[in-house]
Structure formats: C-alpha cells, structure tokens
C-alpha positions in Angstrom: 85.6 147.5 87.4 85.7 151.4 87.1 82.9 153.4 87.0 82.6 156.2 84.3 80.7 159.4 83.9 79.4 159.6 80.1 77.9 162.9 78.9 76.3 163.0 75.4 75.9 165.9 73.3 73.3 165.6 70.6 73.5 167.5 67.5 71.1 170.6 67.5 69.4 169.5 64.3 69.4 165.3 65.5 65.7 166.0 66.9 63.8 163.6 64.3 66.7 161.0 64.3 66.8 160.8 68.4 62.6 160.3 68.2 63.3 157.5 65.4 66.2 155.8 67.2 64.8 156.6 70.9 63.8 152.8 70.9 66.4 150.9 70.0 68.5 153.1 72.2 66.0 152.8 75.4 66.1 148.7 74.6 70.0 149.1 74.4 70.2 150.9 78.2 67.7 148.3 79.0 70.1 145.5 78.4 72.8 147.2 79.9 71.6 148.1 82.6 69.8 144.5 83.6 73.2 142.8 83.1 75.0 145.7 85.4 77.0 147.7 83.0 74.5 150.5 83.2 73.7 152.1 86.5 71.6 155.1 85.3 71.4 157.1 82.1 68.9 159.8 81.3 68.4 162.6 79.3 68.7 166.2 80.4 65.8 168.7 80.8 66.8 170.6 78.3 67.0 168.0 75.7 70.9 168.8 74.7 71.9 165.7 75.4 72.6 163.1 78.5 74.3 161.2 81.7 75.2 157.7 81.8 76.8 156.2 84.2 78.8 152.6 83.1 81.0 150.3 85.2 83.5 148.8 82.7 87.0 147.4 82.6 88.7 150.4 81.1 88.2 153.3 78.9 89.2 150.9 76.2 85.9 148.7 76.9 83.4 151.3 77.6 84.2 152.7 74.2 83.5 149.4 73.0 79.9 149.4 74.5 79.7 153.0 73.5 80.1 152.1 69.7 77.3 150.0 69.6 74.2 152.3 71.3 71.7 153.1 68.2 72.2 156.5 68.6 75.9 156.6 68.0 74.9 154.6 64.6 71.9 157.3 63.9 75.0 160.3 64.2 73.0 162.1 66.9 75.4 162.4 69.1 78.3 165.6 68.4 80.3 165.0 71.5 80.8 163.3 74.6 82.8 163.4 77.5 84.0 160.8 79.5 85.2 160.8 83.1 86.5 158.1 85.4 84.7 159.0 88.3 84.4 157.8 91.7 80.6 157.8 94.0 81.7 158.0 97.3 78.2 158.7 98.8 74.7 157.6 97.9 73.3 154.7 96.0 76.2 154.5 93.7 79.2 154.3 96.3 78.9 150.8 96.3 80.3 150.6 92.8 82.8 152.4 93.4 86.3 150.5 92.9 
C-alpha cells in the first residue's frame, strides 16, 4: 500500500454546501478511517480547504475512494492535489511502504 497526501481546495462560495454535506462527509472519513484507508484528514484553519492522508493501492484506487466522499458529489471542492508521499518519522512512518 502507498500512502498519499490529498489537499482539497474548496470553492470560495461552497460555504453553505460544505455546512450541508459536512455530515455525510465526516461519516464518510469515519468509515475510512476505522477500516485503515484514512489515517488523518482535517480541515485547515483558514477554512480554504484540507489534508487527508489515504493508504491505497495506487493513484488509480485512491481516486476511486476520492469519487465517492459527499463533498466531491456537493461540487465543493475546486482542486486538489495529490502526492505519493512517504512519513519517515512520527506516528505515520509505520505506514510507510
């Protein structure tokens, strides 16, 4: 499994659509992360969008998962970036492949 480094950009004017979908997208991080393929997400203090960190098989997967997060259906999100990316220190080295 790799791990990848998932920033989200939300949409300036997505406020009221993020509070609406903010639920079904916690729920959805929820499940991911209880069955592994989520080891943190969050947004940032600014509000302009996020981090998630996923372990998946390939780019090819993870875009799989990322299809199906509410907020991706609510078209909140205007970009994201995704980097393989390798923790070599700290809580998340162990994931590391």
């Amino acid at each position: 499994m790799t791990v990848f480094a998932v920033e989200y950009v939300y949409d300036a004017e997505s406020s009221e659509a993020r509070a609406a979908s903010r639920p079904a997208h916690r729920e959805w991080t929820a499940g991911l992360a209880e069955d592994g393929t989520i080891l943190a997400s969050g947004p940032y203090g600014d509000g302009a969008g996020a981090l998630l960190i996923f372990k998946a098989a390939d780019e090819n997967a993870l875009n799989e998962i990322l299809r199906q997060d509410p907020f991706a259906a609510a078209g909140v999100i205007s970009g994201t970036r995704t980097t393989e990316w390798a923790p070599l220190t700290g809580l998340l080295a162990e994931h590391a492949a």
